[in-house]
N, CA, C and O of each residue as an XYZ file, in Angstrom:
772
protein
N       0.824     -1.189      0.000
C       0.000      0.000      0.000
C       0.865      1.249      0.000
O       0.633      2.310     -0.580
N       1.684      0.993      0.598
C       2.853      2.509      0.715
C       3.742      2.857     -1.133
O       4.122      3.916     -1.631
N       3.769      1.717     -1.556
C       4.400      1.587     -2.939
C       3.341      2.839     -4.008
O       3.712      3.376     -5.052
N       1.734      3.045     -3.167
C       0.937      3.483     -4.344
C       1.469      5.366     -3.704
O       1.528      6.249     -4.559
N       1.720      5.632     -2.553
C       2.190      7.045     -1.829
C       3.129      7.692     -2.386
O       3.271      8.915     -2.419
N       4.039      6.578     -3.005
C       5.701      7.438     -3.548
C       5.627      7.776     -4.647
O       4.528      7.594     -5.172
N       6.544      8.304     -5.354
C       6.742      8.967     -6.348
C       6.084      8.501     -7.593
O       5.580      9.266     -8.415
N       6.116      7.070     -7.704
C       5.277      6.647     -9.056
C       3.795      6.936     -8.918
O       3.047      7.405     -9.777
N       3.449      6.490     -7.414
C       1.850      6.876     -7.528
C       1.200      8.305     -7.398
O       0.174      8.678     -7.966
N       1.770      8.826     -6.784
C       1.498     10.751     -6.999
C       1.710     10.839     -8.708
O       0.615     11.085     -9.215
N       2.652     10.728     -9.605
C       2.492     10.440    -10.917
C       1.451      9.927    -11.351
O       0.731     10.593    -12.095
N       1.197      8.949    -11.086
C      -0.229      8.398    -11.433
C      -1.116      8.944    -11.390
O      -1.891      9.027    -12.343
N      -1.316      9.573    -10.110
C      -2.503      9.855     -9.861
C      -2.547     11.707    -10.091
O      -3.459     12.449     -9.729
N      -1.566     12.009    -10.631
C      -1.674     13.963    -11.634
C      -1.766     13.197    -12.711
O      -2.599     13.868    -13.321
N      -1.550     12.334    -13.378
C      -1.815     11.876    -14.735
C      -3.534     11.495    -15.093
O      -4.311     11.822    -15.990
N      -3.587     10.969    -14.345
C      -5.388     10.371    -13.877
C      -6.202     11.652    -14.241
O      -7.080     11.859    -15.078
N      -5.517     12.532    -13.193
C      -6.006     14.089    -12.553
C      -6.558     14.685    -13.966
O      -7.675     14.901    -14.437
N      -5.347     14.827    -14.360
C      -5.319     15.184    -15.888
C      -5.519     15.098    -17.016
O      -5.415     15.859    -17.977
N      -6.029     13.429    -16.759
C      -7.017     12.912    -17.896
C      -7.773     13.185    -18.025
O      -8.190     13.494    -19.141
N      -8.644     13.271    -16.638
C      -9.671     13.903    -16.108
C     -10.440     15.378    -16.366
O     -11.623     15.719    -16.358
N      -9.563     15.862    -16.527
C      -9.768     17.417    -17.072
C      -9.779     17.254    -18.270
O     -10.838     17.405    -18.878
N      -8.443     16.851    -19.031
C      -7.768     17.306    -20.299
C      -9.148     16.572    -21.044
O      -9.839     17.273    -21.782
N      -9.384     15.628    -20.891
C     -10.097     14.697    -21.965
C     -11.462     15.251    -21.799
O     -11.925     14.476    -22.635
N     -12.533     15.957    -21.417
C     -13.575     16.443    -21.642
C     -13.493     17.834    -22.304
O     -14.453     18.125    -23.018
N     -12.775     18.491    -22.216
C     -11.688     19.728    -22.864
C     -12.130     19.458    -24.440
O     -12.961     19.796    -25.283
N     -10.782     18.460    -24.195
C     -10.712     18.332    -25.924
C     -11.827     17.977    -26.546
O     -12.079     18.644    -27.549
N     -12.656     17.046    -26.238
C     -13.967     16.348    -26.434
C     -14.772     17.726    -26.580
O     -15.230     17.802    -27.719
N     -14.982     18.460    -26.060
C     -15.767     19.746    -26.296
C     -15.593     20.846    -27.421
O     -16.467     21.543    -27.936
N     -14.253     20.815    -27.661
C     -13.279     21.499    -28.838
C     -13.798     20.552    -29.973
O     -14.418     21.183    -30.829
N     -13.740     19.651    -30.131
C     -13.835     19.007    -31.129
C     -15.376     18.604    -31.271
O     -15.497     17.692    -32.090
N     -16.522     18.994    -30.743
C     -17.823     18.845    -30.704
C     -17.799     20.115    -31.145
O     -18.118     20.120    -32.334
N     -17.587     21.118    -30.769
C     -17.995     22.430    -30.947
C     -17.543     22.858    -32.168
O     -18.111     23.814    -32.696
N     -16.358     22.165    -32.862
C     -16.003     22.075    -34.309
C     -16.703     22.246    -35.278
O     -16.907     23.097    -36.144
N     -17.198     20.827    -34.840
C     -18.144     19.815    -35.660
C     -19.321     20.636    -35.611
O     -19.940     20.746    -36.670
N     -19.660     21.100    -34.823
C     -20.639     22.245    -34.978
C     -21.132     23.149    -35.992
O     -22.205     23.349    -36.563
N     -19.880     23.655    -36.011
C     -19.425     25.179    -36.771
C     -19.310     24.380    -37.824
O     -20.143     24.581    -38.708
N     -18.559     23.560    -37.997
C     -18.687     22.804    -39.730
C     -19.862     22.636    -40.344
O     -20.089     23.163    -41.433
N     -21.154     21.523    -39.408
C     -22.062     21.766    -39.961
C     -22.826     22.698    -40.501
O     -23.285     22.730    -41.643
N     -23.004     23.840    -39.200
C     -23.333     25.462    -39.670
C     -23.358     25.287    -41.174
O     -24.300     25.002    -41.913
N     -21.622     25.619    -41.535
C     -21.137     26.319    -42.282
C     -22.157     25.228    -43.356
O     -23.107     25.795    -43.895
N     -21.995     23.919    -43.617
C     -22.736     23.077    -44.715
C     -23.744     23.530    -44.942
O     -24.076     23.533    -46.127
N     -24.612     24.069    -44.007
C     -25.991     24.967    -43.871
C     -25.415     26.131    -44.923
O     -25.536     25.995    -46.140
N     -25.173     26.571    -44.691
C     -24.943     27.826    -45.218
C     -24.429     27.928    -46.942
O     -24.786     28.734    -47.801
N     -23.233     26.501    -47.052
C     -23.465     26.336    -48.382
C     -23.881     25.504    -49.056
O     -23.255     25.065    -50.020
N     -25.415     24.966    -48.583
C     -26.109     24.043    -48.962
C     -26.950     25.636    -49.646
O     -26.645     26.192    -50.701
N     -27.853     25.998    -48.831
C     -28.522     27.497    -49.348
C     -28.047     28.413    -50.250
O     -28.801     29.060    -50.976
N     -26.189     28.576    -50.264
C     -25.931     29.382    -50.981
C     -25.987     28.730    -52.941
O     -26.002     29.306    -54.028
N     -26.006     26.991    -52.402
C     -25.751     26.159    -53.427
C     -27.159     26.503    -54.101
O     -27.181     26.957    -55.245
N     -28.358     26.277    -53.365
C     -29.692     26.426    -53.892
C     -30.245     27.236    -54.211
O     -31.303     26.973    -54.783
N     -29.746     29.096    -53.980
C     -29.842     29.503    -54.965
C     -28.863     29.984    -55.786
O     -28.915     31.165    -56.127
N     -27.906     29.216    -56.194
C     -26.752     29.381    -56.907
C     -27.630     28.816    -58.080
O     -27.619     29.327    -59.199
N     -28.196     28.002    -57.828
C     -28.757     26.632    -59.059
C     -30.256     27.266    -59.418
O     -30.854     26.715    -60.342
N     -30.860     28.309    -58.796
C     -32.167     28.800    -59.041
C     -31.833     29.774    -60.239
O     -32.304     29.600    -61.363
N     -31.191     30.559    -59.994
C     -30.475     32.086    -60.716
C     -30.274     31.617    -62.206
O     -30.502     32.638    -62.854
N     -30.056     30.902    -62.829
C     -29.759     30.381    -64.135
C     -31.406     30.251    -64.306
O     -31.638     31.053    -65.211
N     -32.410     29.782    -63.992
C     -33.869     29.788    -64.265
C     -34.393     31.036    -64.312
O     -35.134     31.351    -65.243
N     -34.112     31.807    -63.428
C     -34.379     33.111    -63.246
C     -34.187     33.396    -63.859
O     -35.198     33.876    -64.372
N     -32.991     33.603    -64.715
C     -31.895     34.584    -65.278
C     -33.197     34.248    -66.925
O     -33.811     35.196    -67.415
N     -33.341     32.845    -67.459
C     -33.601     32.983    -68.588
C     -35.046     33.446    -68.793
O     -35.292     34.099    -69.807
N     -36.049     33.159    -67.900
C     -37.112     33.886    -67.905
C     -37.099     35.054    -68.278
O     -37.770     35.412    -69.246
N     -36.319     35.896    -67.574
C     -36.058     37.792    -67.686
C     -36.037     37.848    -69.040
O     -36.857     38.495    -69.691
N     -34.598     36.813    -69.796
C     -34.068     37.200    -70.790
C     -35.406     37.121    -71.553
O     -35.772     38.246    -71.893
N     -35.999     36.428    -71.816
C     -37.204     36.594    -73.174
C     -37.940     37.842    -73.035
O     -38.535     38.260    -74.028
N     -37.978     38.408    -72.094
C     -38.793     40.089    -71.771
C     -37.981     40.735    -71.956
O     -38.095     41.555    -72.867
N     -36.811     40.677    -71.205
C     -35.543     42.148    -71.724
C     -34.308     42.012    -72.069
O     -33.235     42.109    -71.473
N     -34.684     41.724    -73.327
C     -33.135     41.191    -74.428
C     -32.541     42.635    -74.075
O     -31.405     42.723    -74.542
N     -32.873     43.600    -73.516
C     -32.060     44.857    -74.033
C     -31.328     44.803    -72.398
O     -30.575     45.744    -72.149
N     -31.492     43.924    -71.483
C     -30.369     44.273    -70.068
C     -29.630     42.953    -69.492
O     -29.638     42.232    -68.494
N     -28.682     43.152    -71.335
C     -27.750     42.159    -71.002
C     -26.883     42.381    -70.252
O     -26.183     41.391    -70.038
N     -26.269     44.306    -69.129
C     -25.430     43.604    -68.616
C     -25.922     43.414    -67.064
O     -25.115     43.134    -66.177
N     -26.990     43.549    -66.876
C     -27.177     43.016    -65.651
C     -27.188     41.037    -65.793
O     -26.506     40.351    -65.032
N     -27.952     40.519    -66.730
C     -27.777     39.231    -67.230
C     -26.311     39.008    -66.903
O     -26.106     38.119    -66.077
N     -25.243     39.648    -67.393
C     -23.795     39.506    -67.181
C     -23.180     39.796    -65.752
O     -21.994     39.530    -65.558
N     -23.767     40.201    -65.000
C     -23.810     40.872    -64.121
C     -23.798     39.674    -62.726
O     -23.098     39.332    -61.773
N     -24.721     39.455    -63.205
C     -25.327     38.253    -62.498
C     -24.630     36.967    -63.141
O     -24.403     36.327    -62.114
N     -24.167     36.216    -64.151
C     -23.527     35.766    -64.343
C     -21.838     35.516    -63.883
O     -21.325     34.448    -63.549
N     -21.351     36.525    -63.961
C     -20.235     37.213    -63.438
C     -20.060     37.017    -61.613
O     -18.974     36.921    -61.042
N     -21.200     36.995    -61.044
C     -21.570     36.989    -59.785
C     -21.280     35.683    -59.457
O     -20.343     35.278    -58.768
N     -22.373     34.893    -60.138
C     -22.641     33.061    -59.962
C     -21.168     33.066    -60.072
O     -20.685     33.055    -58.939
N     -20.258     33.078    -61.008
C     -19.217     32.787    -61.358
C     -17.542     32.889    -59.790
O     -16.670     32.205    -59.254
N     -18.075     34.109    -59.815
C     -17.371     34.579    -57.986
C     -17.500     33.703    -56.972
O     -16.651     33.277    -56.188
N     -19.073     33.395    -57.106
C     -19.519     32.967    -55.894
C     -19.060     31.322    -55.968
O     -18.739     30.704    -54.953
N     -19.083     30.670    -57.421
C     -18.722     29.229    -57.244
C     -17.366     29.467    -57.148
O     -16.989     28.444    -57.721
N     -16.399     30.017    -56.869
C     -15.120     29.906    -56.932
C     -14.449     30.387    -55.301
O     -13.264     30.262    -54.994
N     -15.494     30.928    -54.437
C     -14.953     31.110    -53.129
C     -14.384     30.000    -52.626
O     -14.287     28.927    -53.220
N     -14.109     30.177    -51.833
C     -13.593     28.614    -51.322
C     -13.613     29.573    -49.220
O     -13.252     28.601    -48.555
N     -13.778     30.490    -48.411
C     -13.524     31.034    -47.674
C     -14.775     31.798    -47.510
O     -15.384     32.529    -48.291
N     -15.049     31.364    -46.034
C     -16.056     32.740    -45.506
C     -16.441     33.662    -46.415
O     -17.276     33.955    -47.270
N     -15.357     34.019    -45.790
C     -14.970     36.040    -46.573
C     -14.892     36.086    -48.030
O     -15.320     37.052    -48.662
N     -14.399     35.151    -48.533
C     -14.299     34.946    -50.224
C     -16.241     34.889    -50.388
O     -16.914     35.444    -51.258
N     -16.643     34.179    -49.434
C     -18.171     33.817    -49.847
C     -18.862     34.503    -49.894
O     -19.663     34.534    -50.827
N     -18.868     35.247    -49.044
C     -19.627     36.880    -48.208
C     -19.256     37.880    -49.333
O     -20.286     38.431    -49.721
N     -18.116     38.329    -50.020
C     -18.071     39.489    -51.096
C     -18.841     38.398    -52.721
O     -19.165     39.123    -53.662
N     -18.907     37.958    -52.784
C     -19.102     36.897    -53.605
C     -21.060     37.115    -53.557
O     -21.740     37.378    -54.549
N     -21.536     36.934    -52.295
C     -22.717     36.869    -51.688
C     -23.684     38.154    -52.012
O     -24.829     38.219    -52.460
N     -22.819     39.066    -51.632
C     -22.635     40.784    -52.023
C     -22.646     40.775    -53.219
O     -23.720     41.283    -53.543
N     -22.168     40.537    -53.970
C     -22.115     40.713    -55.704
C     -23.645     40.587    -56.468
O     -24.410     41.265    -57.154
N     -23.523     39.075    -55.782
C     -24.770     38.475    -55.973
C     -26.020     39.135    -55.974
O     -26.736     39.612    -56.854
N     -26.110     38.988    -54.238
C     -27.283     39.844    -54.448
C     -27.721     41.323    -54.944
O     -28.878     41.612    -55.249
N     -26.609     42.228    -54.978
C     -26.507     43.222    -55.414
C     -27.290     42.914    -56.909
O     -28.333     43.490    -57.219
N     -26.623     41.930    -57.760
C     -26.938     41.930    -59.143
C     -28.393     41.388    -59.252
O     -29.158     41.719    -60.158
N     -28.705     40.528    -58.254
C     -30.518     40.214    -58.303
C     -31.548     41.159    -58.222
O     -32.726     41.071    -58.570
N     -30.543     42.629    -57.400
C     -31.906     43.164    -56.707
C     -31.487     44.290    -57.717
O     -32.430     45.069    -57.859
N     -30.593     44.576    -58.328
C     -30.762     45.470    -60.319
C     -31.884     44.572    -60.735
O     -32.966     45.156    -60.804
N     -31.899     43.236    -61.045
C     -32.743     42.337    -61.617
C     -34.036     42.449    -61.723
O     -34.760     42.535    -62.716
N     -34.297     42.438    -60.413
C     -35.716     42.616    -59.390
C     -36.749     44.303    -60.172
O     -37.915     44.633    -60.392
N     -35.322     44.891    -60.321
C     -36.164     46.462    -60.812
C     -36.433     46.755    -62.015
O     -37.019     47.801    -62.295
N     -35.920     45.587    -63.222
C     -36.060     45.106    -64.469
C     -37.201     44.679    -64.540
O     -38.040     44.909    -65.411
N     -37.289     43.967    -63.523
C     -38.979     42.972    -63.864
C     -40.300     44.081    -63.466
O     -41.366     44.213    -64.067
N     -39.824     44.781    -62.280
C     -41.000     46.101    -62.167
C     -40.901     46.488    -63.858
O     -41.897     45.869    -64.232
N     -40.505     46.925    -64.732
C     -40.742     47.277    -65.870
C     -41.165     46.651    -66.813
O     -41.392     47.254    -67.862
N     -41.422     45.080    -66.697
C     -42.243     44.234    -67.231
C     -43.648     43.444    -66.763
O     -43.780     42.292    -66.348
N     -44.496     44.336    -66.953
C     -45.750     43.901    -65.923
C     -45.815     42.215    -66.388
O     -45.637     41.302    -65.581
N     -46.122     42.004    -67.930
C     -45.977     40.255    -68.417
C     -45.322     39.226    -67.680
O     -45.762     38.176    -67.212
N     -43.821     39.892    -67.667
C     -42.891     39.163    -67.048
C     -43.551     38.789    -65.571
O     -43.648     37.585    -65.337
N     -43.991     39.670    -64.602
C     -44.240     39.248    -63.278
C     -45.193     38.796    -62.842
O     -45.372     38.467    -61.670
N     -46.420     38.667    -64.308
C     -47.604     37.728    -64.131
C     -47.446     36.188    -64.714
O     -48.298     35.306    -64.829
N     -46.018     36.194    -65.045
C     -46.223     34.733    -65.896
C     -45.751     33.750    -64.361
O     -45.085     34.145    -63.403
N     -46.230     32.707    -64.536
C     -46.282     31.649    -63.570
C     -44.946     31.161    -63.037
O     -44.592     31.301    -61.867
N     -44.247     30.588    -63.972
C     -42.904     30.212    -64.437
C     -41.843     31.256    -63.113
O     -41.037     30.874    -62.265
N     -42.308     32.547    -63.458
C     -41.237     33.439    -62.899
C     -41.566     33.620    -61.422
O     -40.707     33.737    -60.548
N     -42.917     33.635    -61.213
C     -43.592     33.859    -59.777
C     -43.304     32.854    -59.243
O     -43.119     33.142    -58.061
N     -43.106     31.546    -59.438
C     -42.559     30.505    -58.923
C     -41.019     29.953    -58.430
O     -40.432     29.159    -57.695
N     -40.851     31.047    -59.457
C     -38.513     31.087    -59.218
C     -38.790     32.015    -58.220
O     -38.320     31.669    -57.136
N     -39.446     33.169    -58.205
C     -39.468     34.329    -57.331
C     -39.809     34.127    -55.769
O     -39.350     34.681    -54.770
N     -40.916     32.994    -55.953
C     -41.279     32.771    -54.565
C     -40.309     31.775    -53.931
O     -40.191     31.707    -52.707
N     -39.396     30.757    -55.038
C     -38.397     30.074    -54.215
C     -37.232     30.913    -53.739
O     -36.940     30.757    -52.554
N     -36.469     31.825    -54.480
C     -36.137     32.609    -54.302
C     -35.768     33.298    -53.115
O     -34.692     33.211    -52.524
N     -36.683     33.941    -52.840
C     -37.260     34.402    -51.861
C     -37.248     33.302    -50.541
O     -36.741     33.587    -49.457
N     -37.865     32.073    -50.829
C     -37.703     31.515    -50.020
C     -36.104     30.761    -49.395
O     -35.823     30.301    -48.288
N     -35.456     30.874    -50.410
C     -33.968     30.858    -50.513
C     -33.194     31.521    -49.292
O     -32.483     31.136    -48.364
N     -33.737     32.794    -49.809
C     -32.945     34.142    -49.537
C     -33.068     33.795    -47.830
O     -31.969     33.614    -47.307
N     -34.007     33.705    -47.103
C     -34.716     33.576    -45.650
C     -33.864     33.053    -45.022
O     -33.194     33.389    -44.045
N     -33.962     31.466    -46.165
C     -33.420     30.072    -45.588
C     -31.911     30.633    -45.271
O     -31.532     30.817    -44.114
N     -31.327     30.813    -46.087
C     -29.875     31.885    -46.353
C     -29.155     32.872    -45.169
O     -27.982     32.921    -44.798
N     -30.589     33.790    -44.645
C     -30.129     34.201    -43.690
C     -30.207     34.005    -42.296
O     -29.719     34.691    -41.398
N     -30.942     32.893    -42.230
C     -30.916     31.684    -40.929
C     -29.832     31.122    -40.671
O     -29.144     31.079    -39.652
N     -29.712     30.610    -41.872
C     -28.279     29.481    -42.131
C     -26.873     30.435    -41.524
O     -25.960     29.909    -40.888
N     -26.915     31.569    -41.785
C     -25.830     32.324    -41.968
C     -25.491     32.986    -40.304
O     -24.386     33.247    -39.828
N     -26.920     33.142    -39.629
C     -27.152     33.267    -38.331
C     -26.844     32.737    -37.444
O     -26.356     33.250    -36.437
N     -27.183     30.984    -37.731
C     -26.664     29.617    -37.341
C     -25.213     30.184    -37.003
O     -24.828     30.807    -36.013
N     -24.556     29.782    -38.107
C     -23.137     29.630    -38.544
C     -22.786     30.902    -37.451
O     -22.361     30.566    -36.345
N     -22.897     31.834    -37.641
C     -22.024     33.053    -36.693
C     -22.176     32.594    -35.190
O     -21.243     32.867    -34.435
N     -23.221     31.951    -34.715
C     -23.239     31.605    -33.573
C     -23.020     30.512    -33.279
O     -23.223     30.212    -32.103
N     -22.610     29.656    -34.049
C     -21.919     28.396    -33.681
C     -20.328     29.200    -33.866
O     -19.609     29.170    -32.868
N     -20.032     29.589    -34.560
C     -18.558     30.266    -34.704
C     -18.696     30.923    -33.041
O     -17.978     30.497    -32.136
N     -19.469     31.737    -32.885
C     -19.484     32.198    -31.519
C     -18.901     31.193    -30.658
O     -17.783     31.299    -30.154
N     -19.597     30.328    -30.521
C     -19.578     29.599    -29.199
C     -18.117     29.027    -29.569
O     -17.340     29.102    -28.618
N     -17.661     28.561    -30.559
C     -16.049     27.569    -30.711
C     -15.552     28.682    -30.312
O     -15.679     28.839    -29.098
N     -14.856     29.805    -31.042
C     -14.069     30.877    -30.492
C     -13.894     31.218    -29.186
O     -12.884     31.715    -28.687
N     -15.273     30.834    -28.467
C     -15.209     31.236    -26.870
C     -14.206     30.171    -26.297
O     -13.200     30.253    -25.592
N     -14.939     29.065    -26.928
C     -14.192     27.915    -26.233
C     -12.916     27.565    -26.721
O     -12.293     26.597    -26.283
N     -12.447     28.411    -27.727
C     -10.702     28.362    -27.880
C      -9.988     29.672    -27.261
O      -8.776     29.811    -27.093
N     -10.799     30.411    -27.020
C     -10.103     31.828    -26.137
C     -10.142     31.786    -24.601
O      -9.312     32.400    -23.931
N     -11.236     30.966    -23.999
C     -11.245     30.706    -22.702
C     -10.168     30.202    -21.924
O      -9.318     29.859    -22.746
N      -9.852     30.031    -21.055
C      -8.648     29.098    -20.371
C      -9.273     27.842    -19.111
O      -9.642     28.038    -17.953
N      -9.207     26.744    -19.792
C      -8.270     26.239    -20.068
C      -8.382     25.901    -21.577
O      -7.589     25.144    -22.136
N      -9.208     26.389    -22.073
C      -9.782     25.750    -23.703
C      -8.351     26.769    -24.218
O      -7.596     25.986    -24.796
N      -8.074     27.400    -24.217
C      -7.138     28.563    -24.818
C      -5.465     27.864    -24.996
O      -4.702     28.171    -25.911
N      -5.095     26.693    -23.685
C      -4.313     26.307    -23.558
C      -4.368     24.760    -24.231
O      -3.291     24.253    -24.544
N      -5.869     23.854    -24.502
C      -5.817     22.694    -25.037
C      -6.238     22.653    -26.643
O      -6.335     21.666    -27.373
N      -6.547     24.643    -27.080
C      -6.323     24.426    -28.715
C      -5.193     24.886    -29.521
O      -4.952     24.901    -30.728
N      -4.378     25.379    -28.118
C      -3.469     25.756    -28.913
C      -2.436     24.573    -29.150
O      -1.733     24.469    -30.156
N      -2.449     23.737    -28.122
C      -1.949     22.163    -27.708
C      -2.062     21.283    -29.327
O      -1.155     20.945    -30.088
N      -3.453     21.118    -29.431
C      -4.154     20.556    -30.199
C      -4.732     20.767    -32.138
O      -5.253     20.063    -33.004
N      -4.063     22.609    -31.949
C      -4.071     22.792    -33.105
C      -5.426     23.890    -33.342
O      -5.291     24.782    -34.179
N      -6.381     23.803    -32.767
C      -7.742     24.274    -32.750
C      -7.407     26.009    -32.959
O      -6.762     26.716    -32.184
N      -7.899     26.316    -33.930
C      -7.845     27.711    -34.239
C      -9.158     28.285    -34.373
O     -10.141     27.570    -34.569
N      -9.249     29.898    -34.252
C     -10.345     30.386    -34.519
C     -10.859     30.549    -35.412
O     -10.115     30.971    -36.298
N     -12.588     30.337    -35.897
C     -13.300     30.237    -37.187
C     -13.493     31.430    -37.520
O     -13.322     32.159    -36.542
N     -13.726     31.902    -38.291
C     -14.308     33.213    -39.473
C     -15.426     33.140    -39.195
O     -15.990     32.046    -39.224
N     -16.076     34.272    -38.847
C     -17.606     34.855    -39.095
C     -17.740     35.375    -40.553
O     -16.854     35.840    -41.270
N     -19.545     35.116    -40.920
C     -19.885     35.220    -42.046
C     -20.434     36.574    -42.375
O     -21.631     36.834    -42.251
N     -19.311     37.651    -42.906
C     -19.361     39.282    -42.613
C     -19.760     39.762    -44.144
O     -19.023     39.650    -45.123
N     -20.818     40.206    -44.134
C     -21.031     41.256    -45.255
C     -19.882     42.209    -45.402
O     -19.219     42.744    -44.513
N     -19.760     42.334    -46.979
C     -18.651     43.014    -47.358
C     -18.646     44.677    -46.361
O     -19.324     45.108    -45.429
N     -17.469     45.221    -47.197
C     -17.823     46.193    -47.011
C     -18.647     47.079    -47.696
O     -18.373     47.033    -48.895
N     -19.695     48.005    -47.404
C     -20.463     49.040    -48.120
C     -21.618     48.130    -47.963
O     -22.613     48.597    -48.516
N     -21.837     46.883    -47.342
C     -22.792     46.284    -47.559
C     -23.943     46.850    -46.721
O     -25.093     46.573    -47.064
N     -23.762     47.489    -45.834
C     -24.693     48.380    -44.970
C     -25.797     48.890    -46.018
O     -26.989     48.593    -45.941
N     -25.034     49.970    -47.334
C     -26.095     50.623    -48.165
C     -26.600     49.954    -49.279
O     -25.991     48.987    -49.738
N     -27.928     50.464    -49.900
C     -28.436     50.348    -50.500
C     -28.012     50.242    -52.085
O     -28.039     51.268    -52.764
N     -27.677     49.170    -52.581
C     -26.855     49.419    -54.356
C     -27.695     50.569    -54.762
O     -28.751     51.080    -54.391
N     -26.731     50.783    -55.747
C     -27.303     52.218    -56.890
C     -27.797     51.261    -57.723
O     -27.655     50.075    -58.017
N     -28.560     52.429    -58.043
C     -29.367     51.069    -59.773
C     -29.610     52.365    -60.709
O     -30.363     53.287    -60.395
N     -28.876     52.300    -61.881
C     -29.377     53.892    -62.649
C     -29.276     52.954    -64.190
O     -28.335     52.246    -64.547
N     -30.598     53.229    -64.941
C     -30.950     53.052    -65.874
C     -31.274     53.724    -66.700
O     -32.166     53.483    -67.514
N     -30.323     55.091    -66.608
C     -30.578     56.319    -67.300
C     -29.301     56.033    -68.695
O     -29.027     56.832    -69.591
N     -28.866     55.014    -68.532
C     -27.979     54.635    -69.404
C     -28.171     53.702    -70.973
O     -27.796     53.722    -72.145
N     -29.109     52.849    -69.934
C     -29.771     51.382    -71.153
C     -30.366     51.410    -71.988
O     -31.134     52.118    -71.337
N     -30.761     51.346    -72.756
C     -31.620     51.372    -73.943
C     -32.435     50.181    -74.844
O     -31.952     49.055    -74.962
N     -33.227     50.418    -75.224
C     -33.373     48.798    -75.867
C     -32.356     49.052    -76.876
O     -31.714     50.042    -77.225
N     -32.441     47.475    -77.333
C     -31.437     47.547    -78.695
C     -32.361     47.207    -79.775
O     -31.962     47.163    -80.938
């Protein structure tokens, strides 16, 4: 019994100690990960769905207003950004583009009463839309699951078992900059052709 008192068993038993701690730690870091990962799948599952709507959209318009090809380009140009992010922040100016170029779009179709009674389009419009919602839930999610990991890699002892472990802090999903205002939209330029 005295063999467990000396030096090997005090070892033992801060090692135990320390399992004890250390191993629900990490287990939490790595749940809270997994978290934020999913988020983020949220986020580009939605950005995927209406990535894949916008090409339907896009050709509807075109049969009403052959004459605003470059918003058509515009928006093209956008999709194009946006499949090539690979980063938050790459996603978010990308996101910005985007919608910027939908909601020029949006003020095209006010000028086609046809266009916004045909079925076809009211139906992209209302998914759309329903997109857009889903989009900024998803994106809500994600910042607050990012919330909570960051806490738990800045906290101490979490501060000391991600830096151990590798665990770094996630990116929040930040509107560009200027994204506060309202795009310009001036059509004092276009013309039919």
């Amino acid at each position: 019994m005295k063999k467990w008192f000396g030096p090997i068993g005090i070892i033992v038993i801060i090692l135990i100690v320390l399992a004890l701690v250390l191993i629900p730690k990490y287990n939490s870091l790595v749940t809270a990960e997994e978290n934020v990962d999913s988020k983020w799948a949220q986020v580009e599952n939605q950005l995927q769905r209406r990535y894949d709507l916008i090409p339907n959209l896009v050709e509807s318009v075109k049969g009403y207003a052959n004459h605003e090809q470059q918003i058509i380009a515009d928006i093209t140009n956008a999709r194009s950004q946006m499949s090539n992010a690979n980063t938050p922040a790459q996603q978010a100016v990308a996101n910005d583009a985007l919608t910027g170029a939908l909601s020029r779009l949006l003020v095209v179709v006010e000028n086609y009463p046809n266009l916004k009674a045909d079925a076809n389009f009211r139906q992209l419009m209302d998914e759309l839309a329903g997109t857009e919602n889903r989009l900024a839930v998803a994106r809500e999610d994600y910042n607050n699951e990012v919330q909570q990991f960051n806490k738990h890699v800045k906290r101490f002892p979490g501060n000391l078992m991600a830096g151990m472990f590798g665990f770094e802090q996630k990116e929040y999903f930040k509107a560009a900059a200027g994204a506060e205002q309202a795009p310009s939209i001036d059509f004092s330029q276009s013309g039919t052709q």
